[in-house]
NULUM-197847 format. One line per field, with one value per atom (N, C-alpha, C): residue number from 1; residue in three letters; x negated, y, z negated. Coordinates in steps of 0.001 Angstrom, whole numbers. Each point is the difference from the previous one (the first is absolute). Example, Ala and Ser with C-alpha at 12.3 -4.5 7.8 and 13.67 -1.06 7.14 Angstrom:
// residues 2
num = (1 1 1 2 2 2)
residu = (ALA ALA ALA SER SER SER)
x = (-13190 890 -900 350 -820 770)
y = (-5690 1190 1200 1050 1190 1090)
z = (-7800 0 0 720 -60 -730)
// end
This chain:
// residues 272
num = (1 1 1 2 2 2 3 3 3 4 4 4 5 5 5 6 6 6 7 7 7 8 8 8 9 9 9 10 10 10 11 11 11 12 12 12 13 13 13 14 14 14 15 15 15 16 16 16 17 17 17 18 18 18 19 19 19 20 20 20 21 21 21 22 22 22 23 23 23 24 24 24 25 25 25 26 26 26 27 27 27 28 28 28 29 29 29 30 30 30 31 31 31 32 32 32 33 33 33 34 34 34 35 35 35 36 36 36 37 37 37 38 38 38 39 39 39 40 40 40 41 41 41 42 42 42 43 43 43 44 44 44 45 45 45 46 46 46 47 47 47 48 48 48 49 49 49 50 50 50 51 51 51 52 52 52 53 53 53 54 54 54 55 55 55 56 56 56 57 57 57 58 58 58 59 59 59 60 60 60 61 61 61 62 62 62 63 63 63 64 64 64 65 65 65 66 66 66 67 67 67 68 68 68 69 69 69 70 70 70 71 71 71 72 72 72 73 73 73 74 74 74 75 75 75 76 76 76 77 77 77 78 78 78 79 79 79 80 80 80 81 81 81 82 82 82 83 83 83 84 84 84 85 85 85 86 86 86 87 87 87 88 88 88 89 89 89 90 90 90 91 91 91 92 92 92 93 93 93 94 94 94 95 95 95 96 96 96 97 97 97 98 98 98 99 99 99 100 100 100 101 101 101 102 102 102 103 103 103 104 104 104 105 105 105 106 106 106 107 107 107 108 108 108 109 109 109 110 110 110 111 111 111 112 112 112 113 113 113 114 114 114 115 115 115 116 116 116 117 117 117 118 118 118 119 119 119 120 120 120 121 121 121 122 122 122 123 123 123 124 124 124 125 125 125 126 126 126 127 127 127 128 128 128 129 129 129 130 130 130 131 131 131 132 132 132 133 133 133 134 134 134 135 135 135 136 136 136 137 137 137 138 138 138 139 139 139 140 140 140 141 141 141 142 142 142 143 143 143 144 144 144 145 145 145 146 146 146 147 147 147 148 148 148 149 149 149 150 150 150 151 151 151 152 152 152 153 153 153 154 154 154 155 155 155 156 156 156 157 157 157 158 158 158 159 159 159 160 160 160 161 161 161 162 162 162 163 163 163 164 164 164 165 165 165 166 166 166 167 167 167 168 168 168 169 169 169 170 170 170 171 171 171 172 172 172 173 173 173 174 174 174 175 175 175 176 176 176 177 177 177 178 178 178 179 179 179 180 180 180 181 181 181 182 182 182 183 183 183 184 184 184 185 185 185 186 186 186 187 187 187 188 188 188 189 189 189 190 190 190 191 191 191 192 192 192 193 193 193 194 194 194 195 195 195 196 196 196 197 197 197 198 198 198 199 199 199 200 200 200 201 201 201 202 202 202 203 203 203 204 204 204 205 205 205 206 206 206 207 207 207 208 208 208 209 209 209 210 210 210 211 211 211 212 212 212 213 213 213 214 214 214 215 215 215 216 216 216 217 217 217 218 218 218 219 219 219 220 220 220 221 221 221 222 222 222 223 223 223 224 224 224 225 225 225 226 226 226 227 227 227 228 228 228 229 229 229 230 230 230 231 231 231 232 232 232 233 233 233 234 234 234 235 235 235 236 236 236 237 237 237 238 238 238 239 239 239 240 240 240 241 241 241 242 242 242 243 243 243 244 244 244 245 245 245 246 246 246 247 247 247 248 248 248 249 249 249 250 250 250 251 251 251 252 252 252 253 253 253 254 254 254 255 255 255 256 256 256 257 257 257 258 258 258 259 259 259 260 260 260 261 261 261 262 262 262 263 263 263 264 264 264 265 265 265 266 266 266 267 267 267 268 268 268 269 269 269 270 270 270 271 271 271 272 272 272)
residu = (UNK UNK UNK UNK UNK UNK UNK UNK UNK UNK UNK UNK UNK UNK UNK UNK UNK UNK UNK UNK UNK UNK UNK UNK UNK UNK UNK UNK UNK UNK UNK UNK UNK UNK UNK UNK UNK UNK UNK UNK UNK UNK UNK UNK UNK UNK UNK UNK UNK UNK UNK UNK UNK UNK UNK UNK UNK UNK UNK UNK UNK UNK UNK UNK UNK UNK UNK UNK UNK UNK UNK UNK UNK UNK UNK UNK UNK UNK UNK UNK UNK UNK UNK UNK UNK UNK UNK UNK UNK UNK UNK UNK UNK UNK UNK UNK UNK UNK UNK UNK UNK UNK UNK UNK UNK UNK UNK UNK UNK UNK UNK UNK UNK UNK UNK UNK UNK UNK UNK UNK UNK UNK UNK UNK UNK UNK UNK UNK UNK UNK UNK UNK UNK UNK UNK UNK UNK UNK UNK UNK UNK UNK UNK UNK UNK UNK UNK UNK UNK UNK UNK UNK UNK UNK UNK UNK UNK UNK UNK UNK UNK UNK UNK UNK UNK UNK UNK UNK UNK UNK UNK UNK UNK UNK UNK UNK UNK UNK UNK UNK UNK UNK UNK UNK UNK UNK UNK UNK UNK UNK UNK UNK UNK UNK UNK UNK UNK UNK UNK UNK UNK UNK UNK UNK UNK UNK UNK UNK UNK UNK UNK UNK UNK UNK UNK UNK UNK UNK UNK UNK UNK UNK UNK UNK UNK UNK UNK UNK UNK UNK UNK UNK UNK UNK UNK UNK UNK UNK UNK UNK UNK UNK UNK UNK UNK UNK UNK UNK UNK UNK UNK UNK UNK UNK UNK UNK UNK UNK UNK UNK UNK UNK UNK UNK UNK UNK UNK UNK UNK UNK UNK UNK UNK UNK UNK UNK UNK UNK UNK UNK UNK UNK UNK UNK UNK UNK UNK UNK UNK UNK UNK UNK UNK UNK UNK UNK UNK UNK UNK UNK UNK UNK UNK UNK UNK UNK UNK UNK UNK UNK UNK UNK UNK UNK UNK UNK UNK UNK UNK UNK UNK UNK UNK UNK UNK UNK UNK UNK UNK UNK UNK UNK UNK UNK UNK UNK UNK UNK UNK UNK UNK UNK UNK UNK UNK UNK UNK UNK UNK UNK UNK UNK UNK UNK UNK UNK UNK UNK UNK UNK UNK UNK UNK UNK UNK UNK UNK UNK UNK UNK UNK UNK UNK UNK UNK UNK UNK UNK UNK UNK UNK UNK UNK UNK UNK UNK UNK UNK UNK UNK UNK UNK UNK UNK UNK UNK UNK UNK UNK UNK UNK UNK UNK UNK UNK UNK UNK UNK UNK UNK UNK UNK UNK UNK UNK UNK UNK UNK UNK UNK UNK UNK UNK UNK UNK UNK UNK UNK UNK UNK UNK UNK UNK UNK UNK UNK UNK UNK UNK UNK UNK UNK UNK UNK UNK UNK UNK UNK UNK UNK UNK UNK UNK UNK UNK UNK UNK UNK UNK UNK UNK UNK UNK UNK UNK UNK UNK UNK UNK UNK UNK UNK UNK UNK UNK UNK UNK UNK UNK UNK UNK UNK UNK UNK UNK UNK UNK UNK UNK UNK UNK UNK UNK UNK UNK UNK UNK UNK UNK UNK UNK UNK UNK UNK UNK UNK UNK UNK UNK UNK UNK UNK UNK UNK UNK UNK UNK UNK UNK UNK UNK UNK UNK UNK UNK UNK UNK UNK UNK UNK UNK UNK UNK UNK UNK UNK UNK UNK UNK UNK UNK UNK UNK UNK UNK UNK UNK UNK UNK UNK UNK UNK UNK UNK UNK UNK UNK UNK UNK UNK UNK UNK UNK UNK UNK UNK UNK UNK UNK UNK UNK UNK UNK UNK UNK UNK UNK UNK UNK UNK UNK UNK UNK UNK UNK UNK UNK UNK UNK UNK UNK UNK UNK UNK UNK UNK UNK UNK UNK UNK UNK UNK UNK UNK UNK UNK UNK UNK UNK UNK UNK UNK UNK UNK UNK UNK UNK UNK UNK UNK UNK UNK UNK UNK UNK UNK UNK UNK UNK UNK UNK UNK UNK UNK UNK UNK UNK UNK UNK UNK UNK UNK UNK UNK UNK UNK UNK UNK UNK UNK UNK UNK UNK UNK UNK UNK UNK UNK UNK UNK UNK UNK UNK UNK UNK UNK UNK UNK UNK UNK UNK UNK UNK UNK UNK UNK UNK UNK UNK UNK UNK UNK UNK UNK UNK UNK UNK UNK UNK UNK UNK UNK UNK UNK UNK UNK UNK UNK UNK UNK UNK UNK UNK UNK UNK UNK UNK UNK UNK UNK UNK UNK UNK UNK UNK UNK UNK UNK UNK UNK UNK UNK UNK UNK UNK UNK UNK UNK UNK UNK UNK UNK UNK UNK UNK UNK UNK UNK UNK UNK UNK UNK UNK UNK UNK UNK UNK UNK UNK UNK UNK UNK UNK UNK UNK UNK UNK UNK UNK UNK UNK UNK UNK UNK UNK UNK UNK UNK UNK UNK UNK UNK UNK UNK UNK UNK UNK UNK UNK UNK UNK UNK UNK UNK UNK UNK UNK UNK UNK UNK UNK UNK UNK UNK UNK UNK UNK UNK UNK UNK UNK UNK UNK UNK UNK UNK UNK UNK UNK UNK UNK UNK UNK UNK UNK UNK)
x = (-842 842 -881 211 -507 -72 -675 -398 1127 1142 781 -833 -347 -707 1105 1524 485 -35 62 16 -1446 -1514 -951 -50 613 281 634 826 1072 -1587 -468 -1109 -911 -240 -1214 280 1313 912 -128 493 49 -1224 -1178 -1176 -730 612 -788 379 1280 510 54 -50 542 1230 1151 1143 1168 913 808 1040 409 826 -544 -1343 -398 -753 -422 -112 917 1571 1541 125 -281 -202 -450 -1430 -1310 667 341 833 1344 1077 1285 616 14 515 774 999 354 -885 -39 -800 -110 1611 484 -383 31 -594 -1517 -926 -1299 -430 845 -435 58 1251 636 -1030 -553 -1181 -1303 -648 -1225 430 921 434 -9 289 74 -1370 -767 -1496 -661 155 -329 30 1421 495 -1146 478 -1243 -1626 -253 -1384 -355 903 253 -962 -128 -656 794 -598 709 -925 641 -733 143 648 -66 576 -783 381 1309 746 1422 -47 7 110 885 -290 509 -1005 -1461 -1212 37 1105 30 -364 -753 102 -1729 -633 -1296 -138 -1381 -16 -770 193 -446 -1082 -701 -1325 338 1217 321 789 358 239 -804 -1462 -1223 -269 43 -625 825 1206 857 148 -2 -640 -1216 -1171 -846 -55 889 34 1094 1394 568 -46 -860 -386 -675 -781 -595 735 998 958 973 293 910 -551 -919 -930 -234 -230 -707 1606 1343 975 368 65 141 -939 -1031 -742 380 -66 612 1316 888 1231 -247 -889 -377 -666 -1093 -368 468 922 1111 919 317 858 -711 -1560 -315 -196 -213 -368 1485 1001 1178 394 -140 534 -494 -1711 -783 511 -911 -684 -1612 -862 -1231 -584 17 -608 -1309 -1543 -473 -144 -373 -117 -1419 -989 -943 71 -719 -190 -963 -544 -1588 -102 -898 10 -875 -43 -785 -1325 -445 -1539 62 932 -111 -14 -490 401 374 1240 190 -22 -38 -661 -137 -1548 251 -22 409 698 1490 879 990 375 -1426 -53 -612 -341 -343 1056 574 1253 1194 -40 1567 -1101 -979 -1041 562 -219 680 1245 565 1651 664 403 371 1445 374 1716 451 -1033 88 368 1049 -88 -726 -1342 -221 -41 -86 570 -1420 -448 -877 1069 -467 622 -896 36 -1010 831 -1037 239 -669 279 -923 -410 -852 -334 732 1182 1010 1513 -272 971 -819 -1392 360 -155 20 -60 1971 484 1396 666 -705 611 -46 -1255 -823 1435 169 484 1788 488 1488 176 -1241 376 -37 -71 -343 -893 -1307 -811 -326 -474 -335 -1325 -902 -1324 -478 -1344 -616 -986 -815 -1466 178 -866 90 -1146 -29 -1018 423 -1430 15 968 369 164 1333 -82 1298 441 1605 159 534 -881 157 751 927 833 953 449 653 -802 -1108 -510 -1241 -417 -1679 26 -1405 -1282 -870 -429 -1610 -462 -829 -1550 -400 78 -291 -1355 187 -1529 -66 -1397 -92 -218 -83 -179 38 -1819 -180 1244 -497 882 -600 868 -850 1090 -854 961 341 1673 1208 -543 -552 -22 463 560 478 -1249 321 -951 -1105 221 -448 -779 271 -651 -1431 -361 -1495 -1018 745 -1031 560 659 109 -899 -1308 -919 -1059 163 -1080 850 -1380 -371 807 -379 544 197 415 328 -100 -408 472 844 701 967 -197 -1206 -450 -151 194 681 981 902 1776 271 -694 -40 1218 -80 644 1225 -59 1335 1266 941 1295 430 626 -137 2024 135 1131 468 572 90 1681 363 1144 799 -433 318 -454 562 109 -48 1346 -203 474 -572 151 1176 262 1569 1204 -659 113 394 -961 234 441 64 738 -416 -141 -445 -426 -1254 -762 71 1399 875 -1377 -242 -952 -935 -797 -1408 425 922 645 80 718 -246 -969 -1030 -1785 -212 -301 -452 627 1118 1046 -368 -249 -912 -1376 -855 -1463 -164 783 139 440 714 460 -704 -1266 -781 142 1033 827 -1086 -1240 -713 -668 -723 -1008 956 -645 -150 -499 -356 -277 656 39 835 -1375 791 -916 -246 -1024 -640 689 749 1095 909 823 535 -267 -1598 -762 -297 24 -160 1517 1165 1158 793 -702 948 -824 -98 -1197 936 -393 256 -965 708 -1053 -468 958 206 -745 -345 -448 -1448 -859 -1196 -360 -497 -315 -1513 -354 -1302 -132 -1129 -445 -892 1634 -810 -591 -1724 -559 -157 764 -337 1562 817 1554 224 795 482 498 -129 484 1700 654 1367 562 733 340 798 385 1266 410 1531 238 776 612 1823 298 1078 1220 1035 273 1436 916 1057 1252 -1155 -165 -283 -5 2388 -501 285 -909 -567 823 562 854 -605 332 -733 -696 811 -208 -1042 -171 -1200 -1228 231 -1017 -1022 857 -382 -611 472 -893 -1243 5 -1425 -937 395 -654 -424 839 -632 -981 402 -1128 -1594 305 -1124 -1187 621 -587 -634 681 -517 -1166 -828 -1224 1368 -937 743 -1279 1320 -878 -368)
y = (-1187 1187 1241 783 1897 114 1289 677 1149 -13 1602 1078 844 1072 863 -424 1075 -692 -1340 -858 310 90 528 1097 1248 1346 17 -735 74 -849 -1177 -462 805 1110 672 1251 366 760 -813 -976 -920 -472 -23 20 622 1465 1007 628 -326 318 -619 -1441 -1144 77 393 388 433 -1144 -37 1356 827 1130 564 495 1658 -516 -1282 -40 -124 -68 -413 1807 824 1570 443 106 205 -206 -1429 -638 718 459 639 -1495 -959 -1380 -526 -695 -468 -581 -514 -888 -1444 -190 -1487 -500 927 62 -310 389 372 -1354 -1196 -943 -783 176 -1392 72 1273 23 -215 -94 -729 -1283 -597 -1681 -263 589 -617 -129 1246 -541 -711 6 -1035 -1700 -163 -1205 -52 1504 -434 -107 91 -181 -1193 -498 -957 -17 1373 100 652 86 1036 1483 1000 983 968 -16 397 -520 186 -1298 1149 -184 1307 -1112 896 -825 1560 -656 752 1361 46 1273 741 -741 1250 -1297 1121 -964 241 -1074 -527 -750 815 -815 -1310 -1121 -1131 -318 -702 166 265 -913 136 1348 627 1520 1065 -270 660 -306 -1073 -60 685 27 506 1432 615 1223 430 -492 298 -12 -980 -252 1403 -142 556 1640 946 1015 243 -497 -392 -58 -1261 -625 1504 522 828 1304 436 1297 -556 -1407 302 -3 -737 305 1669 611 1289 460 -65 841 -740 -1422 -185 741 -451 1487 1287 490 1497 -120 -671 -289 -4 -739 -407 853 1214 882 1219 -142 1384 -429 -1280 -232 29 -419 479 1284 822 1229 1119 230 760 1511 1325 -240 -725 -211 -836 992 -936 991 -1266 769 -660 49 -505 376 -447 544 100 -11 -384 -22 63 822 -24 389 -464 177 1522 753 838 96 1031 515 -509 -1192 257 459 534 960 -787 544 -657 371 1440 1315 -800 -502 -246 -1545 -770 -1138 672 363 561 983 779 693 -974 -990 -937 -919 -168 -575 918 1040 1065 71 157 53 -1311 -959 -1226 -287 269 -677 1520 1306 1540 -694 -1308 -52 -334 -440 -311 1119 -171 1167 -638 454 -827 556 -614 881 -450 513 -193 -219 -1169 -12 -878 871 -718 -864 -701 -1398 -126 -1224 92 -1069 -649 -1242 -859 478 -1764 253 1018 -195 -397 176 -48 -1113 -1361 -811 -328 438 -275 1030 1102 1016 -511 -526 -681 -1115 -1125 -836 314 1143 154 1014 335 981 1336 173 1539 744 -949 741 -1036 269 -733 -793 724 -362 1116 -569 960 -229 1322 -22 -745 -780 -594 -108 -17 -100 -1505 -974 -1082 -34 -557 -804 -377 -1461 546 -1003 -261 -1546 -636 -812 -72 -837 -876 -686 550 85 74 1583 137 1098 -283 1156 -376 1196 -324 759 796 933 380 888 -520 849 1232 1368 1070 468 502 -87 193 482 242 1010 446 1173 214 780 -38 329 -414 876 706 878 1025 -468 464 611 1076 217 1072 -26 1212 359 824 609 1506 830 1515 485 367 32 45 -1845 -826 -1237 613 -1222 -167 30 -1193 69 840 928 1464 361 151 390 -507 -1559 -1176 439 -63 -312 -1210 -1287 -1161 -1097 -1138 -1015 -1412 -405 -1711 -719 -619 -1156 226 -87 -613 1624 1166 1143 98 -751 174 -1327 -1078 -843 -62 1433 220 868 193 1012 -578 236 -650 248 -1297 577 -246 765 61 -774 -673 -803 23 -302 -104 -1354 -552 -1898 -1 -1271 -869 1450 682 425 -655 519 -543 335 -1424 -60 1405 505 1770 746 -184 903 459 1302 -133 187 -1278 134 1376 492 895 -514 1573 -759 1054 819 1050 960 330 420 1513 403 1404 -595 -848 -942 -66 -541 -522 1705 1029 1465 134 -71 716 -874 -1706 -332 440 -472 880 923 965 1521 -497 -329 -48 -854 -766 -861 -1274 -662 -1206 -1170 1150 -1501 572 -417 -17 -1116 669 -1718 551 -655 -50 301 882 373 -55 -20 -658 1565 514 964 1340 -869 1098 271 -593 1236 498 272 858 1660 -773 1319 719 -852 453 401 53 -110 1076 1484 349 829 -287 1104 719 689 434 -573 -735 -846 -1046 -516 -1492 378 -990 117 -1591 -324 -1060 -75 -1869 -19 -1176 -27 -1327 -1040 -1432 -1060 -662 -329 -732 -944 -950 -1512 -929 1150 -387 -614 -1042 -1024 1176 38 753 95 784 -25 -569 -914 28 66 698 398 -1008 -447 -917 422 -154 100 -1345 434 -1478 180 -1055 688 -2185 -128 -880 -989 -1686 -550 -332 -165 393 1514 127 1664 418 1357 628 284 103 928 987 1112 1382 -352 -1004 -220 -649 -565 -193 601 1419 727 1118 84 564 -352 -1009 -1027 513 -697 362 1716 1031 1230 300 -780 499 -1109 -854 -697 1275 898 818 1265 124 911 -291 1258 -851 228 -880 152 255 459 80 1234)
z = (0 0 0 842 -576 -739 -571 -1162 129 -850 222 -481 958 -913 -903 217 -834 -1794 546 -1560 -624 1210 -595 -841 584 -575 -1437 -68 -1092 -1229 614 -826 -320 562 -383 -1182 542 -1763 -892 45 -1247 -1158 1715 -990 -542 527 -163 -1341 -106 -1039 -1028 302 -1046 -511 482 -618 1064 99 1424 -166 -1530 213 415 -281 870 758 1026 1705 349 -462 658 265 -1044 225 1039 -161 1068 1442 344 1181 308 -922 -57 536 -1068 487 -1281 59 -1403 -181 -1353 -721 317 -320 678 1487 905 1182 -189 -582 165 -865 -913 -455 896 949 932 996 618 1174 -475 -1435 -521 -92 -607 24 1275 1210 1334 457 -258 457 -860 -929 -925 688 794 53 1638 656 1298 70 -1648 165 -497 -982 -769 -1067 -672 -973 -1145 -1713 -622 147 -190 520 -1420 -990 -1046 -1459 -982 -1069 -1164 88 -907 -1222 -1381 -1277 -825 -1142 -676 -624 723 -375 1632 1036 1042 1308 1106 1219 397 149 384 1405 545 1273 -94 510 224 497 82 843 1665 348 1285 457 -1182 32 393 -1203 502 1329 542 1073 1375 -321 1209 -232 -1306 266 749 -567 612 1701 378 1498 543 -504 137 175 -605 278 1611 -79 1371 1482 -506 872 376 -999 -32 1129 -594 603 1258 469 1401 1112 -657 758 130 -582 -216 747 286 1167 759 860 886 506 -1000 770 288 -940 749 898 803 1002 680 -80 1477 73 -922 -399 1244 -79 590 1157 325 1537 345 -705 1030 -75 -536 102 -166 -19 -143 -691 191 1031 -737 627 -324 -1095 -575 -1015 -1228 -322 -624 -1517 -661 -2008 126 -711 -258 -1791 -699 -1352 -576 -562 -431 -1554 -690 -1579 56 -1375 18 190 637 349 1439 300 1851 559 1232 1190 765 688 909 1883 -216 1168 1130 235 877 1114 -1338 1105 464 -791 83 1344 447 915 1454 -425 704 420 -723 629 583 -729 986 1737 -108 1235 548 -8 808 186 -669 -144 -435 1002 -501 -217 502 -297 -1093 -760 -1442 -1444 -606 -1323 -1154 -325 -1006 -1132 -1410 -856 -1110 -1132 -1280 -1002 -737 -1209 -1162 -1422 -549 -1016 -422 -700 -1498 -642 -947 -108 -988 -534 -126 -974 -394 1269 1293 763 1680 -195 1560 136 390 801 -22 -875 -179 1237 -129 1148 1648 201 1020 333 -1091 189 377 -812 87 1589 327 1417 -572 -839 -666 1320 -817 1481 337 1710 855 -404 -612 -317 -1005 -554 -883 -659 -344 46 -1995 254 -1584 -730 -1476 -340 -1092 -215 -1026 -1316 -645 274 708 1125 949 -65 -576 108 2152 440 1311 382 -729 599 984 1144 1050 632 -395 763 770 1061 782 -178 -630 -265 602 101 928 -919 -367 -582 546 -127 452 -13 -1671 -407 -1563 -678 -1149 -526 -776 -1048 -1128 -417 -1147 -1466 -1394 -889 -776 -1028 -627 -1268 -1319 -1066 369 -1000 116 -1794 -461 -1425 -237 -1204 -250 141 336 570 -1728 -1344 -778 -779 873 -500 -81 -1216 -226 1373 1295 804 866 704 961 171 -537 343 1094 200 557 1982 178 1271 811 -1130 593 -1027 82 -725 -166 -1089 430 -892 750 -1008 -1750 -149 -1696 -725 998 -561 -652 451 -117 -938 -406 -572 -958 -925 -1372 407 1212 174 709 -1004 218 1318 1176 1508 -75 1614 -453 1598 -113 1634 130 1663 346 -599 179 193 -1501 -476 -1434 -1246 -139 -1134 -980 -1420 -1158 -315 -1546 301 -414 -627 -518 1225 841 1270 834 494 1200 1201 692 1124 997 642 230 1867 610 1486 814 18 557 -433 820 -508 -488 216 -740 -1485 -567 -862 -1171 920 -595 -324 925 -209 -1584 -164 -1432 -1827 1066 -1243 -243 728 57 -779 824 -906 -1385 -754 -980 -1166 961 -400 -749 854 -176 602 700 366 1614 440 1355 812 1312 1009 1233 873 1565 1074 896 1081 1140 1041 1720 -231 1002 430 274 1094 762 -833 -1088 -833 -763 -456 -684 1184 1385 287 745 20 594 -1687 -1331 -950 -737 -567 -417 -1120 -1196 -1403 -870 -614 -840 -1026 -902 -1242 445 1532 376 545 -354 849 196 1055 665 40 -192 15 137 1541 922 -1276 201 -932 1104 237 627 361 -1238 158 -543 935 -433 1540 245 751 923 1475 638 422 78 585 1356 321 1492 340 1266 811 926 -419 969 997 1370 423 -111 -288 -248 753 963 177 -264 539 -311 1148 -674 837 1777 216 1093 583 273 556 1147 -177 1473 1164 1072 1157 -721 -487 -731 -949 -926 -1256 1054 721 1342 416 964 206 -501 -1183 -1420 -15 -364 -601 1446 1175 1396 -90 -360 80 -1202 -1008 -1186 246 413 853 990 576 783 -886 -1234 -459 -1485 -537 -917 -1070 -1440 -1412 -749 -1278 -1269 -34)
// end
């Protein structure tokens, strides 16, 4: 049998929530409705997909696992329809996505140069959304940086670029020339990905600047948005023997004419 993606949908409230009244909400679905369409995929997967007792509703292992799939599953139908949404009814138009400190100038000008029938548009992204954007048709493609989860995406390696510390402009070291790792040893860093359980997740480098300043902690930014990002409160300083940054594009495994012809014009032009 198929996979209903609408019985998927209704599964992914449920798990997201753990609690079938407010994904029966979220959905604008009765309740009673929203049990009878998890029991049905339940019966088409022939698994249990969540364990209900009397401390609430828990996902199953085979729960976890169809979440995990299910996001995925979900996002890459959803760009498929917009895909097929713009090739039927244009007009052509491209999404570009790039994280901060990218430029995107002049492939961008490199491609309206090949393809003038094209509208293409910039849109930026972040860490815990772009490959999801990539995947739902948000944008067509986009400039990415590590870490990238790549399931249903292709890759190309652009290039690299150094990093620097982001310190408040009154830190101890503001003064140094340059840096290494076993500088920063003792200084609390402040990263996008895995915050502590206190935390609240850190979505953009506007973000990182407001802690810094406030001296919630240091961390590392690529090159280019040390020099596309400049304050007074912030001063930047080349760590030498810090793992370099790399720029990827990503776009939806299978690739459009339009993400094609992209790749083919930025092929012609240098990076980095």
């Amino acid at each position: 049998m198929d996979l209903d993606l609408r019985k998927v949908r209704y599964f992914v409230a449920v798990a997201e929530l753990l609690h079938f009244g407010r994904a029966a909400e979220r959905l604008h679905i009765a309740q009673p409705v929203l049990s009878r369409q998890i029991k049905a995929l339940e019966k088409d997967l022939d698994a249990v997909l969540f364990q209900r007792d009397s401390h609430g509703v828990t996902l199953t292992p085979a729960g976890r696992q169809l979440l995990d799939d299910a996001r995925h599953l979900l996002a890459t139908a959803d760009g498929t329809r917009r895909r097929v949404h713009r090739a039927a009814h244009g007009p052509h138009r491209l999404v570009v996505g790039f994280r901060a400190g990218i430029v995107l100038s002049h492939a961008l000008r490199a491609f309206c140069a090949a393809r003038p029938d094209i509208a293409v548009e910039a849109r930026r992204v972040e860490w815990d959304d772009q490959e999801d954007l990539i995947l739902d048709g948000t944008v067509d493609l986009a400039y990415v940086r590590p870490p990238v989860r790549e399931r249903g995406l292709e890759l190309l390696p652009l290039f690299t670029e150094s990093r620097v510390a982001m310190l408040p402009a009154d830190h101890r070291l503001a003064g140094k020339q340059e840096l290494l790792l076993a500088d920063l040893a003792d200084e609390p860093r402040l990263r996008y990905a895995d915050p502590g359980p206190d935390d609240v997740p850190i979505r953009t480098i506007e973000e990182k600047f407001e802690r810094v300043v406030a001296g919630q902690g240091i961390t590392l930014v690529p090159e280019s948005v040390a020099r596309q990002y400049s304050r007074p409160d912030i001063t930047y300083i080349p760590v030498l023997d810090a793992e370099p940054d790399q720029v990827l594009l990503a776009w939806a495994s299978r690739r459009s004419p339009l993400v094609a012809a992209f790749v083919e014009a930025l092929a012609e032009e240098p990076q980095g």
